[in-house]
N, C-alpha and C positions, 0 to 999 in steps of 0.2 A: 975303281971302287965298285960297289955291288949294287945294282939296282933293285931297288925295292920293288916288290908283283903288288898291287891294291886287289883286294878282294872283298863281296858284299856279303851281308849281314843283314839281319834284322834286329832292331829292340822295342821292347813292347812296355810300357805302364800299363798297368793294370791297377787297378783297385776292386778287391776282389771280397770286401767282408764288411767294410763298415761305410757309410757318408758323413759326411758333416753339413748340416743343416745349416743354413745363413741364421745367422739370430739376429735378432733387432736390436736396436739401441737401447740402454737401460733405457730411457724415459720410456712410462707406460703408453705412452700414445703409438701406435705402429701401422704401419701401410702394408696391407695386403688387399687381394683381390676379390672384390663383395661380387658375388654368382647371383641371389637375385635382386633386382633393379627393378623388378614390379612389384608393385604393393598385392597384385590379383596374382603372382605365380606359384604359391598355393594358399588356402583356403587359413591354411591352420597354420601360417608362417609368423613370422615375428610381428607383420602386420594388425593381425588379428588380437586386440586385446580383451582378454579376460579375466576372473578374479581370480582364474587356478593359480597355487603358487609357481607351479612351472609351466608352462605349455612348450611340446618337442612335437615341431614339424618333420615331415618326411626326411628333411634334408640334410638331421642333424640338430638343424639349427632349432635355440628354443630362447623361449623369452621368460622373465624371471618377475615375479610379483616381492620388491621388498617391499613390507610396511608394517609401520610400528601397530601391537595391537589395541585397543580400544584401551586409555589411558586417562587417568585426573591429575592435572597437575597441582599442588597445592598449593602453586605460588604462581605470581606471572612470571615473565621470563623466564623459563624452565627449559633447560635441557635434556634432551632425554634421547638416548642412541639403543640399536636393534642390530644385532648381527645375523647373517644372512651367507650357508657358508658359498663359495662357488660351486656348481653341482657338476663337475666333472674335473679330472685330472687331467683330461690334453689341453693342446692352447686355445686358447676362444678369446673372443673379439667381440668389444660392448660395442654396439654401431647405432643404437636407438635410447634416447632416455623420455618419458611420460612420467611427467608428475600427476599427482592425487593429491593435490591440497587446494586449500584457499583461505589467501593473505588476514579471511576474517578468524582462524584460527591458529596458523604455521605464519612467524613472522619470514623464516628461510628452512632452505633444507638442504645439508652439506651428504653426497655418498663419498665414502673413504673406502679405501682399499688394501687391506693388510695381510699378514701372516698371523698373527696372534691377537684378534682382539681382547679388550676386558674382558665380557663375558660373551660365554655361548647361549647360556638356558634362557636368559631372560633379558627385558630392558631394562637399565641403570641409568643413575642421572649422570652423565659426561658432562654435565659445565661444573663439576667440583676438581678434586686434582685428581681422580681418576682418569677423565680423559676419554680416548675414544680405541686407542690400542696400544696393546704392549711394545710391539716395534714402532718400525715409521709409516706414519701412512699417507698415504697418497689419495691427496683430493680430485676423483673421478668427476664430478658431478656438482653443476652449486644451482638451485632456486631459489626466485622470493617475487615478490609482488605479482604471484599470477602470472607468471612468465610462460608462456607457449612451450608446447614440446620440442626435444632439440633429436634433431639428426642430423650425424657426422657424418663429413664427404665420402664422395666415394673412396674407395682405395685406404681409408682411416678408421681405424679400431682401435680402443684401447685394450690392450693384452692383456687378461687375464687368466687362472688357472692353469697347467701345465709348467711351461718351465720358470714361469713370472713368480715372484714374489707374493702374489694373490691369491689370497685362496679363500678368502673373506670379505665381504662387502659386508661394510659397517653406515648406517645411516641415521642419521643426525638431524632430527628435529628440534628448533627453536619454539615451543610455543607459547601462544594466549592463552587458551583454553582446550578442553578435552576433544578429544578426533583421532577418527584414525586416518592419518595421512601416509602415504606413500609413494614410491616411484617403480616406475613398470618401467621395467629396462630390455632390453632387445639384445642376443647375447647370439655371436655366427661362429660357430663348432665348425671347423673348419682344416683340413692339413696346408700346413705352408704352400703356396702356389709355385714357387722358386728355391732349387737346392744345390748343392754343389757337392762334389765327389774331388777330392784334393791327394793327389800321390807324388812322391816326390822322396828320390835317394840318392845318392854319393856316389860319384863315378867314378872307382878306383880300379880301370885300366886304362891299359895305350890307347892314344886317339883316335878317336871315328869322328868320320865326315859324312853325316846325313845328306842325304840328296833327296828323298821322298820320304814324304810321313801319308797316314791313312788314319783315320778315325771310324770308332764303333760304339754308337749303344743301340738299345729299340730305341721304342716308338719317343720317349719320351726327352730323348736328348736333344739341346737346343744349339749346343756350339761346343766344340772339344778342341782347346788349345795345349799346346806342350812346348816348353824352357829349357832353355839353359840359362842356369846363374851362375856365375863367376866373378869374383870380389862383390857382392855385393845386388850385380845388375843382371836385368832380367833380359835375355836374348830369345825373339821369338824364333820359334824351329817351325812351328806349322799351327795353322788355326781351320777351321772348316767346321761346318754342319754335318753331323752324320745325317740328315735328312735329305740329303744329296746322295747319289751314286756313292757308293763306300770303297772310289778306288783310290790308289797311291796320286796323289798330287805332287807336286814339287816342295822342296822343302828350302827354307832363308837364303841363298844361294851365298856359297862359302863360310859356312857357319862348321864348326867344327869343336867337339867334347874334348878334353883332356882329364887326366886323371887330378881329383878333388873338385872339378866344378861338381854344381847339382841336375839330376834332371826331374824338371816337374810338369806335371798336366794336369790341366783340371775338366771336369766336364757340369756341365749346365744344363740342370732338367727342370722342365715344368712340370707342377702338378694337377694343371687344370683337366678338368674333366675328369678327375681321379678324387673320388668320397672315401677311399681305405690309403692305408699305407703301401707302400711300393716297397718289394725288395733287390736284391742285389741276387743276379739267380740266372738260371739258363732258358727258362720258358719265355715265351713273348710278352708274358704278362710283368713278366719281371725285367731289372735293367743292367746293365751293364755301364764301364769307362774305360775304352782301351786308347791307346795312341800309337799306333806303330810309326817306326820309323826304316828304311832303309840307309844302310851307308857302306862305306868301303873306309878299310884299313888296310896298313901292310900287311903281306900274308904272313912275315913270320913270326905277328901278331894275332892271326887270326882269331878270331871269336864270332862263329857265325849267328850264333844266337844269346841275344841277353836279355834280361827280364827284371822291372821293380816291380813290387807291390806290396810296397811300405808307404801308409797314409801320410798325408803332408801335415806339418804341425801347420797350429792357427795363426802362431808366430812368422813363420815363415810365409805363409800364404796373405799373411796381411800388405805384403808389399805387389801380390801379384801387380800385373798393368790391368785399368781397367776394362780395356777392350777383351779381357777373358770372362768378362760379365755381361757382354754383350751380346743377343742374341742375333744371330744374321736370319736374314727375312731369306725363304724360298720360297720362289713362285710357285703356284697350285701346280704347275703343272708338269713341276720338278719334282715334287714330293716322292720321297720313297714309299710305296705305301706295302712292301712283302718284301721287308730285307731281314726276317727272323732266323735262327738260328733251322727252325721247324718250316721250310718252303713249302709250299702247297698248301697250306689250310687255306680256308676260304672266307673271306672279310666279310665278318658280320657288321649288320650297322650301328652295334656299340662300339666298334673300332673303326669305323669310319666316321664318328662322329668325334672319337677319341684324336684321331688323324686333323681332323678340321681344328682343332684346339691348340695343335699343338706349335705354333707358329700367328701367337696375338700380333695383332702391328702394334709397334709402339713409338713416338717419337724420337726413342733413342736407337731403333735400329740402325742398320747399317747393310747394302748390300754388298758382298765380299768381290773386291776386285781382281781381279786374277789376271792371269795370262793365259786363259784358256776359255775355251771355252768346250760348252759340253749342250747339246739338243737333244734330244727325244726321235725317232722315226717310226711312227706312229704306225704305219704299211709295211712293216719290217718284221717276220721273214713274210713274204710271200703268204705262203701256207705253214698253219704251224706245226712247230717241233712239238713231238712227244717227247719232254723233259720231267725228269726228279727234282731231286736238289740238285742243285749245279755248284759245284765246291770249288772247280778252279776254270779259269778263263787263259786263253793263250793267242797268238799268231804267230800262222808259222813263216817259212821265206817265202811263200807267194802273199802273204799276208791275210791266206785264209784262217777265216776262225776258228781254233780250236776248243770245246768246252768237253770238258768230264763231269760225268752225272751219276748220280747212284742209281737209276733206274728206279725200279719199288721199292726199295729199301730205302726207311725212313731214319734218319739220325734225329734223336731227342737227349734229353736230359739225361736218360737211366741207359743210353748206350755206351757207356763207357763207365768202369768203376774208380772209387778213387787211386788206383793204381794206372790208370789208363787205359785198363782190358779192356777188350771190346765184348758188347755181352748177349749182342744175337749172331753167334757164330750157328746157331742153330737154322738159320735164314735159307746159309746156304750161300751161295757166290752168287751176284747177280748176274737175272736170265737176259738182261736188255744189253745191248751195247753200250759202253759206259764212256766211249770217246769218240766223239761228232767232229769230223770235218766239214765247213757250212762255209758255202759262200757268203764272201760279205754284204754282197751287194742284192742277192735274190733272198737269200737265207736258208735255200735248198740245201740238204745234206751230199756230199761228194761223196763221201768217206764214212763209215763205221766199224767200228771194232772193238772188242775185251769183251764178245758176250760170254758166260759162263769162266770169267777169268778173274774174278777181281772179286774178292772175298777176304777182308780188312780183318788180322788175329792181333 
């Protein structure tokens, strides 16, 4: 019979154009990440109350004056409701409520929260069968007898405007007598702190058998895991922090794809320290989800390269394990802190402070156990190398290192087109040596070579 040759491969997920956002739970109450926790950390914050209808601190954040205007009721027991619309389209987060009454005028005071109140222009009596809103609404907010102002815990918001149902605060005064009573509410404009990037497709060739995976985004990724599913059940392939070294690890050991299972990855990024939105892009500013894997198949199946990046449905990803939501803790002094696409820039300390963020401890972390280990050499090389970007890493049979570098030539976003071309052929081949022989153990160069030879069409 014929023996079969195994040969390696790589496959890559990618998610390459869209994320999917974690949503919360319909109930309006939601748990995200409140940034400030002093009442002094600025002047003009949600802390600070005034009679403007809106007040917008530096941060975003602004606090919201509802209150009914100066009214006679003609009757005791009088209801009488004021809409108030949300003043923004993204998500924002009530975290403070201040009443403006007293029990000698407002017997209570209900805020609601809807799509479509009664009215917009004016106050109406809402204890008849008109009511307080066209849809359903949702009781934010309830006062009465002088009750002290209420501030929700930490990490507790209720959701409002953006993708919420909300987009109207409706408030509802009971009264005795005429006043203008109201509630000063504290509202955190905010982007989601935790997001998730979900890809995931149909393996319809001959079998590969992964033996290494590798994970890639910036700064912002927290943990990148990748599956196989088959009937049903999730098989882990590889999990890691790209905030570690970004080499190949080992992968499930005997874990192996056949044609119809799925394969999916997900990656887990933080938004903290981040006041705008993030996109999906090639600069350091922006983020990336890859998972590579290595494997071997028979060769007269070969397929040395394969590629998803087809996003995961929310169907399917509801079954992920939850250790793909986990972030793993890396020691300070692990941290990747120049693993961009663009090497050599020089870390400002907005991105060093961006870097300090991006690794909260949390009691549900976890640190990743492995079978390896990896340290730092601090003294390592000797005297330094003058390097570019460094694109590929080797050993040869003495076990010395081999690294290739572009020398001055810098690769960015606009050096290739969308056809692949490379588009500063105008450069010229580079004038440095572009392949270092380095001892391992001093770091001194042995060997160099490719100057004026290597100019990428």
């Amino acid at each position: 019979s014929e023996m079969g040759v195994l040969v390696c491969g790589v496959v890559v997920l990618t998610l390459i154009c869209q994320s999917h956002s974690l949503d919360g739970a319909t109930n309006p109450l939601h748990r995200f990440k409140r940034y400030q926790e002093s009442a002094s950390s600025e002047p003009n914050d949600c802390t600070t109350r005034t009679r403007q209808p809106m007040v917008l601190s530096k941060s975003g954040n602004f606090s919201l004056d509802v209150r009914m205007p100066g009214v006679s009721p003609t009757a005791s027991d009088t209801y009488l409701c004021v809409a108030v619309p949300v003043p923004t389209t993204r998500d924002a987060y009530i975290v403070d409520f201040e009443p403006h009454a007293s029990m000698d005028t407002a017997h209570h005071m209900l805020l609601y929260g809807c799509r479509t109140p009664v009215s917009t222009t004016n106050y109406w009596d809402c204890g008849s069968v008109k009511g307080t809103c066209e849809d359903e609404a949702s009781i934010m907010y309830a006062w009465a007898r002088n009750a002290p102002p209420t501030r929700l815990p930490p990490d507790v918001g209720f959701k409002v405007g953006g993708k919420s149902r909300i987009t109207y605060f409706v408030l509802q005064i009971h009264y005795g007598d005429v006043h203008s009573s109201g509630l000063f509410i504290c509202v955190f404009l905010i982007l989601s702190t935790v997001t998730n990037a979900d890809v995931a497709c149909t393996y319809n060739s001959y079998p590969i058998y992964p033996f290494a995976f590798r994970t890639h985004t910036h700064k912002l990724g927290q943990v990148v895991s990748g599956y196989r599913i088959r009937d049903g059940k999730w098989t882990l392939i590889g999990r890691q922090t790209p905030q570690l070294p970004q080499a190949f690890y080992p992968a499930t050991k005997g874990i192996n794809v056949k044609y119809g299972d799925t394969l999916a990855a997900r990656c887990v990024f933080t938004g903290e320290g981040r006041t705008t939105k993030t996109y999906i892009g090639g600069t350091s500013d922006d983020e990336m989800c890859n998972f590579y894997m290595m494997y071997y198949m028979e060769s007269r199946h070969a397929a040395p390269f394969q590629e998803c990046m087809e996003d995961g449905s929310k169907e399917l990803f509801q079954n992920i394990p939850p250790e793909a939501n986990v972030p793993i803790t890396v020691p300070p002094e692990m941290m990747m802190h120049n693993m961009m696409h663009s090497a050599g820039a020089p870390s400002t300390p907005e991105h060093q402070d961006d870097m300090a963020l991006l690794q909260p401890k949390r009691e549900e972390e976890e640190v990743l156990d492995q079978e390896y280990h990896l340290e730092e050499v601090t003294d390592w090389p000797e005297s330094p190398l003058q390097l570019g970007q460094v694109s590929g890493l080797a050993l040869d049979s003495d076990d010395n290192l081999v690294i290739f570098h572009r020398g001055d030539h810098q690769w960015g976003v606009n050096s290739f087109d969308n056809s692949g071309k490379y588009q500063q052929q105008s450069l010229g081949p580079i004038q440095q040596s572009t392949i270092l022989v380095v001892d391992p153990v001093k770091g001194s160069v042995l060997k160099a070579s490719g100057r004026n030879m290597l100019c990428p069409k």
